[in-house]
N, CA, C and O atoms as a GROMACS GRO file, in nm:
protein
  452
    1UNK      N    1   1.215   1.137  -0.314
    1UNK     CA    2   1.217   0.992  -0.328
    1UNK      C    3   1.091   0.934  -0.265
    1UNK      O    4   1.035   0.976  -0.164
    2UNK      N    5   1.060   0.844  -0.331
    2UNK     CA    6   0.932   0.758  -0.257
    2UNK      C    7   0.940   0.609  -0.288
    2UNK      O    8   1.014   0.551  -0.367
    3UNK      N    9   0.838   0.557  -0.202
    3UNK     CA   10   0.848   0.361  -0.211
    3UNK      C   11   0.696   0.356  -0.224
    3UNK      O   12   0.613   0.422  -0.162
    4UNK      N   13   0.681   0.273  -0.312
    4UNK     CA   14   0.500   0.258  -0.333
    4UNK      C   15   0.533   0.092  -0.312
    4UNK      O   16   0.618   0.011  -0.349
    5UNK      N   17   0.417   0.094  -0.232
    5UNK     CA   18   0.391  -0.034  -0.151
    5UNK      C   19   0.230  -0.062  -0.200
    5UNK      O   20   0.142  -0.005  -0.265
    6UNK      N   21   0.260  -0.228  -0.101
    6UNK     CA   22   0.064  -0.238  -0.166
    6UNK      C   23   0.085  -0.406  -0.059
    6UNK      O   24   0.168  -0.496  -0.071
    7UNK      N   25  -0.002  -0.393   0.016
    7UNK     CA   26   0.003  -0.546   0.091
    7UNK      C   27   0.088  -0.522   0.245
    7UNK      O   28   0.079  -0.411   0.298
    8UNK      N   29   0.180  -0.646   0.318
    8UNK     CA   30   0.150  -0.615   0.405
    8UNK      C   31   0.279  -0.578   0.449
    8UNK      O   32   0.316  -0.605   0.563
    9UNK      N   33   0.375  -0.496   0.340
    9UNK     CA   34   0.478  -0.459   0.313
    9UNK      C   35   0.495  -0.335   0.370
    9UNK      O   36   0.607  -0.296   0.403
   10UNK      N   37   0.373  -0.255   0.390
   10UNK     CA   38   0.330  -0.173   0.394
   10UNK      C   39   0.404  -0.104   0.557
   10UNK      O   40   0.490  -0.016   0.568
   11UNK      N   41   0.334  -0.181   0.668
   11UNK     CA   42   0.334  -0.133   0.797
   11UNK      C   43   0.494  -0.127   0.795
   11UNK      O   44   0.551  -0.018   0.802
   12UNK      N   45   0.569  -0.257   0.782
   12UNK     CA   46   0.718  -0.208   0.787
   12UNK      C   47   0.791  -0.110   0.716
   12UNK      O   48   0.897  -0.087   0.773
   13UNK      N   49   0.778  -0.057   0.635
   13UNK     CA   50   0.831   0.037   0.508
   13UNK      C   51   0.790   0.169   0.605
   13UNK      O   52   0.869   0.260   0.626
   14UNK      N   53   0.666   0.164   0.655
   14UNK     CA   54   0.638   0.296   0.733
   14UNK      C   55   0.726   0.330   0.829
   14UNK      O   56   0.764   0.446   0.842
   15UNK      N   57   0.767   0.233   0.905
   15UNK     CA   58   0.846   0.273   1.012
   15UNK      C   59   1.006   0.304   0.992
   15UNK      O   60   1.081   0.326   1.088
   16UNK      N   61   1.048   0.304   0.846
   16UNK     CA   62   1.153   0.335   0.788
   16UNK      C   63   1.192   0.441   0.747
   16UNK      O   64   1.294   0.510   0.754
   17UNK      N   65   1.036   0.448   0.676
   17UNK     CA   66   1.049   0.519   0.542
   17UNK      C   67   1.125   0.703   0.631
   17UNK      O   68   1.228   0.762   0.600
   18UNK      N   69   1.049   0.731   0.712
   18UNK     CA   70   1.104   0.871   0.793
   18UNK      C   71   1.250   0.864   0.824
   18UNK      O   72   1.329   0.945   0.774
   19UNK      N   73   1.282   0.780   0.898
   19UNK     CA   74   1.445   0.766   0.920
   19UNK      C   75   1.513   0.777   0.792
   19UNK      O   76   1.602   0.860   0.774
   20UNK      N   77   1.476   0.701   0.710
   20UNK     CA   78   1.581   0.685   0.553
   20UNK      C   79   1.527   0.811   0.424
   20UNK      O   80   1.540   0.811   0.301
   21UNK      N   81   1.462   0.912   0.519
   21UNK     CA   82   1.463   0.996   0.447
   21UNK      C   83   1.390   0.985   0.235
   21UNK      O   84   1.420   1.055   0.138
   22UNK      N   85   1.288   0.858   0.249
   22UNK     CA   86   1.186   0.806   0.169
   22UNK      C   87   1.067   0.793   0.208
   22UNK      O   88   1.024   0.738   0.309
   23UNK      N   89   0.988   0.872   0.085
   23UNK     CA   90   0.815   0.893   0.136
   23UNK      C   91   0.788   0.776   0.100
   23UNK      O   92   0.863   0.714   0.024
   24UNK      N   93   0.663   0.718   0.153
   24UNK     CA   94   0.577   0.599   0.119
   24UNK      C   95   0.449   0.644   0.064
   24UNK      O   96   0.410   0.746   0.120
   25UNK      N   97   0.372   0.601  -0.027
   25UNK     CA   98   0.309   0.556  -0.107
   25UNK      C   99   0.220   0.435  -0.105
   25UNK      O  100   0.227   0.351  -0.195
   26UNK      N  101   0.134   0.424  -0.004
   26UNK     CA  102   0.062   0.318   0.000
   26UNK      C  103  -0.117   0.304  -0.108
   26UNK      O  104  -0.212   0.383  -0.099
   27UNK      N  105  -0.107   0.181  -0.198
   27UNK     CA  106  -0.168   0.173  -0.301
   27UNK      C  107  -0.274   0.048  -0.234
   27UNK      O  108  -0.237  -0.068  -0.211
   28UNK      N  109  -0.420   0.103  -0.207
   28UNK     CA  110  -0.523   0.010  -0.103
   28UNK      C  111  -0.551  -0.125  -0.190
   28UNK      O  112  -0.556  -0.246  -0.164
   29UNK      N  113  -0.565  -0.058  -0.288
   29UNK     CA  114  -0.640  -0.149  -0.423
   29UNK      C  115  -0.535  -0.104  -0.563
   29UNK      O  116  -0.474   0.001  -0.578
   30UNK      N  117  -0.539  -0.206  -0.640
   30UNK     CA  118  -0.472  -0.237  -0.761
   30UNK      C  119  -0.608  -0.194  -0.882
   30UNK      O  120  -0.581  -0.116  -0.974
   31UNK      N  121  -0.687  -0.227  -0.875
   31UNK     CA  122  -0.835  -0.217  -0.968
   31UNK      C  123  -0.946  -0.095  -0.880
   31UNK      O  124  -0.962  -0.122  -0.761
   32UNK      N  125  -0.990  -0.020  -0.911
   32UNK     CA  126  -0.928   0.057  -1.016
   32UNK      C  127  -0.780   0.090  -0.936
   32UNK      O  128  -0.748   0.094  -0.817
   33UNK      N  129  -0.701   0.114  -1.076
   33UNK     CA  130  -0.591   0.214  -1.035
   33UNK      C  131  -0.530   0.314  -1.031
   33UNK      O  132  -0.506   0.357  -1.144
   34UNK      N  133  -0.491   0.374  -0.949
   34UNK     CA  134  -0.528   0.556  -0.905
   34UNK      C  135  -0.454   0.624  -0.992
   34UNK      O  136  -0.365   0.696  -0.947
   35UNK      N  137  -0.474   0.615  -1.130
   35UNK     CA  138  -0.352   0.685  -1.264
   35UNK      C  139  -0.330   0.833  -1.216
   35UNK      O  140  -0.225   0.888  -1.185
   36UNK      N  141  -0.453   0.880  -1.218
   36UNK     CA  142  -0.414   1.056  -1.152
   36UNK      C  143  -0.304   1.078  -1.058
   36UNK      O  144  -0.195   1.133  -1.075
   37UNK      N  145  -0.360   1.018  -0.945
   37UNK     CA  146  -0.288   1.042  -0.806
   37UNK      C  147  -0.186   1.030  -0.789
   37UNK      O  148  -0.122   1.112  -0.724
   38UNK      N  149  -0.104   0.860  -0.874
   38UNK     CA  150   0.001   0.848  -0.882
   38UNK      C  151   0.116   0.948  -0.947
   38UNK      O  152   0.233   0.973  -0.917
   39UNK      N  153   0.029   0.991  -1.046
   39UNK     CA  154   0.087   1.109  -1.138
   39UNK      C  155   0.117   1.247  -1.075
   39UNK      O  156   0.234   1.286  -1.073
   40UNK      N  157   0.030   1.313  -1.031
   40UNK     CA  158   0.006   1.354  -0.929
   40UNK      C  159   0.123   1.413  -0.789
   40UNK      O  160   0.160   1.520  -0.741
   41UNK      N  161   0.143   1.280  -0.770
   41UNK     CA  162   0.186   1.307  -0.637
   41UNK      C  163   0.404   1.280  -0.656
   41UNK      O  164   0.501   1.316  -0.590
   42UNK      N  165   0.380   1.191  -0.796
   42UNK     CA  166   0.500   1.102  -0.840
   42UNK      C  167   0.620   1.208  -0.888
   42UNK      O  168   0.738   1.185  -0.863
   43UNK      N  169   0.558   1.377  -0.989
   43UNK     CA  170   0.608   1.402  -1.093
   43UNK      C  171   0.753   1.478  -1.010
   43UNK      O  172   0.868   1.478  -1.055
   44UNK      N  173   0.731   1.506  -0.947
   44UNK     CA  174   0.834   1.645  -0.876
   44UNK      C  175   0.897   1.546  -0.819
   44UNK      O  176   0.834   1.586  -0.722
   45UNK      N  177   0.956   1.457  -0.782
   45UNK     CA  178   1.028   1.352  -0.735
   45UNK      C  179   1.160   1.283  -0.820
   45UNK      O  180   1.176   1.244  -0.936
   46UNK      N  181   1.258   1.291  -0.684
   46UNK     CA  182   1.358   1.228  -0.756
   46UNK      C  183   1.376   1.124  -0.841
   46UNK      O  184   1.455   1.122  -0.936
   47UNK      N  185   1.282   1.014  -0.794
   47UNK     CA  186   1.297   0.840  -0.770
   47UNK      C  187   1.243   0.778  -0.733
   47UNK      O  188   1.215   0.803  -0.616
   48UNK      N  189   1.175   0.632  -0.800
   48UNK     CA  190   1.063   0.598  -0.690
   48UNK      C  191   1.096   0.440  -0.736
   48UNK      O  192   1.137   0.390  -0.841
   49UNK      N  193   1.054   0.386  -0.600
   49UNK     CA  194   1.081   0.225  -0.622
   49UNK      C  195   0.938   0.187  -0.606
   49UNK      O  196   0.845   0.266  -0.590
   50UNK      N  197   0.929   0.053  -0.613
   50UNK     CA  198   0.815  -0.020  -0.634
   50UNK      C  199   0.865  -0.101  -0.522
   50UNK      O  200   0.987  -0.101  -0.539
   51UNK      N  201   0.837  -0.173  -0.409
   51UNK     CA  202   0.830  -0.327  -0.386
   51UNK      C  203   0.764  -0.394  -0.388
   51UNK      O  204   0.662  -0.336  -0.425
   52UNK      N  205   0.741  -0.500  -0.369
   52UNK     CA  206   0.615  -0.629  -0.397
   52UNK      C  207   0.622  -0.755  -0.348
   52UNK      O  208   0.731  -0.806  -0.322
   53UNK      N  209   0.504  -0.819  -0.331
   53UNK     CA  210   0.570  -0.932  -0.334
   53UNK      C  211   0.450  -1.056  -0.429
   53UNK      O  212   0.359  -1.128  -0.387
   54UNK      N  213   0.511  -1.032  -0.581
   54UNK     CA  214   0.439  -1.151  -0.660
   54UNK      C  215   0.534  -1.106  -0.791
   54UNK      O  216   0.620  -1.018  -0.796
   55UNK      N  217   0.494  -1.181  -0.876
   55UNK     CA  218   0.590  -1.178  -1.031
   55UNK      C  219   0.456  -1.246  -1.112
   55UNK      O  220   0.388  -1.342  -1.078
   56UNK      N  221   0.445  -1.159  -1.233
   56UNK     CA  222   0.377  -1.146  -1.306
   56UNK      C  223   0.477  -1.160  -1.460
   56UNK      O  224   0.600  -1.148  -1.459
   57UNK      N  225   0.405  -1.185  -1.571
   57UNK     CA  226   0.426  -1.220  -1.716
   57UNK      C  227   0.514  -1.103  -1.732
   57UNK      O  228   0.473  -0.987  -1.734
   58UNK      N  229   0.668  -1.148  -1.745
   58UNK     CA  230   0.765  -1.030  -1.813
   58UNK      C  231   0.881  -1.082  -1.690
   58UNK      O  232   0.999  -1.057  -1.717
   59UNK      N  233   0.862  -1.134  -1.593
   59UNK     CA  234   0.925  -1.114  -1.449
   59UNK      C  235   0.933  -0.962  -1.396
   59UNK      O  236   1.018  -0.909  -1.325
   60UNK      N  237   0.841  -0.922  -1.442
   60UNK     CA  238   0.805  -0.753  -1.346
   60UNK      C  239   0.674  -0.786  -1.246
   60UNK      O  240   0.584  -0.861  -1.282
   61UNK      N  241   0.675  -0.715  -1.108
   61UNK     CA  242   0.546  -0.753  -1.041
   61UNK      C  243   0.444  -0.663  -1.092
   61UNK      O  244   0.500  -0.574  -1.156
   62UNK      N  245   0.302  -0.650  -1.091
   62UNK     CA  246   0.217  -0.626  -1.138
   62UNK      C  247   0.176  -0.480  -1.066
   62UNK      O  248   0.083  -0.430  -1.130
   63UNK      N  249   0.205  -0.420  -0.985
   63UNK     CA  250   0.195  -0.313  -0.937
   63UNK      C  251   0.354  -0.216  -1.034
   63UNK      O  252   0.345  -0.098  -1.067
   64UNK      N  253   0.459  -0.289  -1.055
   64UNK     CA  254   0.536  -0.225  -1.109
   64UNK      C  255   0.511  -0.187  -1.246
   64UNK      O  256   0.554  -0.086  -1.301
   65UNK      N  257   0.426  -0.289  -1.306
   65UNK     CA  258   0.414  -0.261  -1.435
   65UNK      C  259   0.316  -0.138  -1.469
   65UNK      O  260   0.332  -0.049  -1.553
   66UNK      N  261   0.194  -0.162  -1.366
   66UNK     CA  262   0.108  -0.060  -1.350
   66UNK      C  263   0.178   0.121  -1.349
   66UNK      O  264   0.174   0.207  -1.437
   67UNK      N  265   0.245   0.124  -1.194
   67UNK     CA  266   0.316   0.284  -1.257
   67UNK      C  267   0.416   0.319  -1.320
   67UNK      O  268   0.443   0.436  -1.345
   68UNK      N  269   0.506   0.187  -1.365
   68UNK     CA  270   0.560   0.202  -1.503
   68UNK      C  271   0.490   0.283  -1.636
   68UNK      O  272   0.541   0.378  -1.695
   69UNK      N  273   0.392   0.234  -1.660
   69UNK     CA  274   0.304   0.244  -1.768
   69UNK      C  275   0.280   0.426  -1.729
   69UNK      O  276   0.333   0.523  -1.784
   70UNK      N  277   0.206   0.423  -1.644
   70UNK     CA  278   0.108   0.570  -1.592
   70UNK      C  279   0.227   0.639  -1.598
   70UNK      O  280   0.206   0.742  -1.663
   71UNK      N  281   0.369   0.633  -1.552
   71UNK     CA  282   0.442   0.724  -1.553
   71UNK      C  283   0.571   0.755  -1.648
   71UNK      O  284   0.664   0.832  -1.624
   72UNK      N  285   0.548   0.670  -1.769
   72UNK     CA  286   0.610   0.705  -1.855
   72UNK      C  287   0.667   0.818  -1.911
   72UNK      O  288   0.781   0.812  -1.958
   73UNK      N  289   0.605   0.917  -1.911
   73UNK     CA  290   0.566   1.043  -1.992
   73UNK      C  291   0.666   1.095  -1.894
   73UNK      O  292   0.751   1.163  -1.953
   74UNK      N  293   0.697   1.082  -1.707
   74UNK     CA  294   0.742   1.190  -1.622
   74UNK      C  295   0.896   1.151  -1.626
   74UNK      O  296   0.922   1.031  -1.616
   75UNK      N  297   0.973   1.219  -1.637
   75UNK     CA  298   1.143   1.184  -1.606
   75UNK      C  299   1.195   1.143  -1.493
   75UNK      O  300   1.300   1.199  -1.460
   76UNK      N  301   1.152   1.061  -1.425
   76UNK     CA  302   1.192   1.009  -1.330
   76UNK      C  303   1.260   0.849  -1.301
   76UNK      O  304   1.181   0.760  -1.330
   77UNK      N  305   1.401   0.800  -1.247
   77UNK     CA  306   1.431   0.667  -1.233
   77UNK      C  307   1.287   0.615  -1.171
   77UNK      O  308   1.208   0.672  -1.096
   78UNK      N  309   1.285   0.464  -1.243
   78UNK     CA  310   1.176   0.412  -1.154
   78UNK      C  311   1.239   0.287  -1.161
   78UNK      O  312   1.312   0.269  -1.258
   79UNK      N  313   1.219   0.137  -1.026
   79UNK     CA  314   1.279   0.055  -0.969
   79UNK      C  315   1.179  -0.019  -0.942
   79UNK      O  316   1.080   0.038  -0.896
   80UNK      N  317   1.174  -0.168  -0.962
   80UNK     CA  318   1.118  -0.232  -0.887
   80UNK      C  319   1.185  -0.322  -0.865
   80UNK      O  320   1.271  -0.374  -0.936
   81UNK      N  321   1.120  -0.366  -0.674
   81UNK     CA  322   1.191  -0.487  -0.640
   81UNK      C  323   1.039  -0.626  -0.583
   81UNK      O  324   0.924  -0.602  -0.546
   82UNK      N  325   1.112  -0.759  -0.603
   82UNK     CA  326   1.039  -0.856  -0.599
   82UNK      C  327   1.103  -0.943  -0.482
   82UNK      O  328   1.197  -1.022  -0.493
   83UNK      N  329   1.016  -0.903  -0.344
   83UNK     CA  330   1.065  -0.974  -0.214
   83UNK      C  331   0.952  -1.058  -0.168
   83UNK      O  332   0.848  -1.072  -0.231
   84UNK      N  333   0.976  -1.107  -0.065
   84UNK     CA  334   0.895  -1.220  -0.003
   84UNK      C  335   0.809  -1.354  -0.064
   84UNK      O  336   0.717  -1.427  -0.027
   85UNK      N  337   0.863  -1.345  -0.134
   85UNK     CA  338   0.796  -1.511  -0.244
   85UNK      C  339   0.781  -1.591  -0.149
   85UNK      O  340   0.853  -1.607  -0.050
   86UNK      N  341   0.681  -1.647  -0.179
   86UNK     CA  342   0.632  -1.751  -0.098
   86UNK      C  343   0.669  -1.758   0.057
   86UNK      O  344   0.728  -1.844   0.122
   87UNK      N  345   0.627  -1.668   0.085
   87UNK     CA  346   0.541  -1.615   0.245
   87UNK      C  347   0.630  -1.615   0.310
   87UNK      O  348   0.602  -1.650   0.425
   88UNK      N  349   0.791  -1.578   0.286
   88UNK     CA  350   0.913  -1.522   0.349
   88UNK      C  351   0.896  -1.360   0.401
   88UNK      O  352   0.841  -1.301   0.308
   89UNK      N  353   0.918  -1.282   0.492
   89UNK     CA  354   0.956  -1.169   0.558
   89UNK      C  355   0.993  -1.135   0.442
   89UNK      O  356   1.021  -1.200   0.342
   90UNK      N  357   0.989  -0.995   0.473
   90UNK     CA  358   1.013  -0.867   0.400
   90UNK      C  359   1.106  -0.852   0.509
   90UNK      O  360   1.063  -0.942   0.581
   91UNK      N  361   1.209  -0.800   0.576
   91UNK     CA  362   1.294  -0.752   0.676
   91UNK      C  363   1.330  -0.624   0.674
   91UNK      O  364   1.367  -0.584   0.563
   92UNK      N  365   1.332  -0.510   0.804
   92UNK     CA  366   1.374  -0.398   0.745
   92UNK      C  367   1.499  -0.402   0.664
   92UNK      O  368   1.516  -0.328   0.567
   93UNK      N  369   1.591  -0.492   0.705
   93UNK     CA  370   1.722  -0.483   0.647
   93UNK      C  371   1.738  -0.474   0.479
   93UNK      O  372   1.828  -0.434   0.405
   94UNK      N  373   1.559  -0.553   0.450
   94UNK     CA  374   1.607  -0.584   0.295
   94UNK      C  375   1.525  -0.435   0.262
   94UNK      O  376   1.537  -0.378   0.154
   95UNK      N  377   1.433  -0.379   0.382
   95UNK     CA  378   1.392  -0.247   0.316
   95UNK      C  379   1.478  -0.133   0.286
   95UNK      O  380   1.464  -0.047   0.200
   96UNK      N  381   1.578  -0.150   0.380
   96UNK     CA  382   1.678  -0.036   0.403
   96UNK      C  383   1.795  -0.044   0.280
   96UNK      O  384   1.882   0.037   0.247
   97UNK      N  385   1.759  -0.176   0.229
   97UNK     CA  386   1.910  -0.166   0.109
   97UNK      C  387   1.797  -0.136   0.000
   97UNK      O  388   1.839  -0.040  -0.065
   98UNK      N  389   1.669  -0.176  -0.050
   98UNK     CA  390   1.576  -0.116  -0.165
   98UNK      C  391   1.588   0.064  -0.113
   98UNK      O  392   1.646   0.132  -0.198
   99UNK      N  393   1.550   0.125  -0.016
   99UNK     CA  394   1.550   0.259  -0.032
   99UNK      C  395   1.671   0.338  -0.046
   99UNK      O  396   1.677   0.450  -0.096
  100UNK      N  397   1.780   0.260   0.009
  100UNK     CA  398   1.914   0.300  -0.071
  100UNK      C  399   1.933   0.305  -0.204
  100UNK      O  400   1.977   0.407  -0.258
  101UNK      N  401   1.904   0.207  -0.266
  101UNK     CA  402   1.888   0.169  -0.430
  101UNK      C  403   1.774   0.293  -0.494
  101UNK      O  404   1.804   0.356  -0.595
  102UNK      N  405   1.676   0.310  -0.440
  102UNK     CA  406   1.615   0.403  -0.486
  102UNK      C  407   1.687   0.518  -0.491
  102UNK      O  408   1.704   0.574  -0.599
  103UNK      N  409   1.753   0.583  -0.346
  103UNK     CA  410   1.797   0.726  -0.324
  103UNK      C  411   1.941   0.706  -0.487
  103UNK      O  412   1.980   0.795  -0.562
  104UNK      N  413   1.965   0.617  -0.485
  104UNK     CA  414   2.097   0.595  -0.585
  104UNK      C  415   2.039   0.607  -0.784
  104UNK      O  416   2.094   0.601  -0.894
  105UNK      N  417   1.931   0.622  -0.739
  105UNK     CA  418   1.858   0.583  -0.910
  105UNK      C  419   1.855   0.495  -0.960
  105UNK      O  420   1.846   0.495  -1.083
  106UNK      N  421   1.862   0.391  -0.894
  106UNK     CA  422   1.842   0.289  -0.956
  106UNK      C  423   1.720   0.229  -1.052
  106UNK      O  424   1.605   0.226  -1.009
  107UNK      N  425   1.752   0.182  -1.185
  107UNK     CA  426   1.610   0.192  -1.270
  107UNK      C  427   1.603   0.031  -1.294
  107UNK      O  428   1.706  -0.028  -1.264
  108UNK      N  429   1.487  -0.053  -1.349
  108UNK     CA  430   1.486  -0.149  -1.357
  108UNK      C  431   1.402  -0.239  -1.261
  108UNK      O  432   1.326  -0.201  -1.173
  109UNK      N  433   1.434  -0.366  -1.296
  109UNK     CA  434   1.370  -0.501  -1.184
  109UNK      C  435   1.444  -0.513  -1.094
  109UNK      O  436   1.517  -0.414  -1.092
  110UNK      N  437   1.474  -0.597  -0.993
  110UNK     CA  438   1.584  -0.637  -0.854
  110UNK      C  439   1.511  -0.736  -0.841
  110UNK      O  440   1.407  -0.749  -0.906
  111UNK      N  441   1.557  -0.831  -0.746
  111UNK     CA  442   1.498  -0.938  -0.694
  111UNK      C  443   1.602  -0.962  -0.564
  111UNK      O  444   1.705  -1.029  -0.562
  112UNK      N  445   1.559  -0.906  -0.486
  112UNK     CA  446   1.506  -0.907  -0.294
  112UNK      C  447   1.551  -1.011  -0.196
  112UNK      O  448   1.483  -1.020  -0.094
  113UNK      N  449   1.683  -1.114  -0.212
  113UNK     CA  450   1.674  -1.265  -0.143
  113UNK      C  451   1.752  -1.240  -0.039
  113UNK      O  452   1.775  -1.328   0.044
   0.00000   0.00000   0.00000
């Protein structure tokens, strides 16, 4: 299982991610975007969530749509969730119920409140 992060979602998810038994995935830059690596590192994996925090054309965030796309081809649930809108906390609490949702397979959008 893994959580691909991007922003400042990041530092908290780390201090989780070991306890809840979910790798992290931190993505520096969006442009270019690391299609290999993600692929790469994604395929042998149970499950992988996305979190974020913006919403883009579709109501998917824009990092989700990104390894959506790149990882089509691999059989894996993939999840994204859309937290902190407009400059609200990310909380571990809301991290700890997304990496549950991941470990569960959860596939699709979520939205984080």
């Amino acid at each position: 299982y893994a959580l691909i992060t991007i922003g400042s979602v990041t530092g908290t998810a780390r201090t989780l991610s070991e306890e809840m038994g979910v790798g992290l995935i931190r993505i520096r830059s969006l442009r270019p975007f690391p299609e290999k690596e993600i692929q790469d590192i994604c395929k042998d994996l149970k499950a992988v969530g996305i979190i974020e925090k913006d919403v883009s054309f579709g109501l998917a965030g824009a990092l989700y749509t990104e390894v959506k796309a790149v990882l089509q081809k691999v059989n894996i649930p993939i999840s994204g969730f859309i937290a902190g809108l407009g400059g609200r906390d990310i909380t571990p609490a809301d991290l700890k119920k997304v990496m549950e949702k991941i470990k569960q397979h959860k596939e699709g959008m979520e939205w984080v409140l």
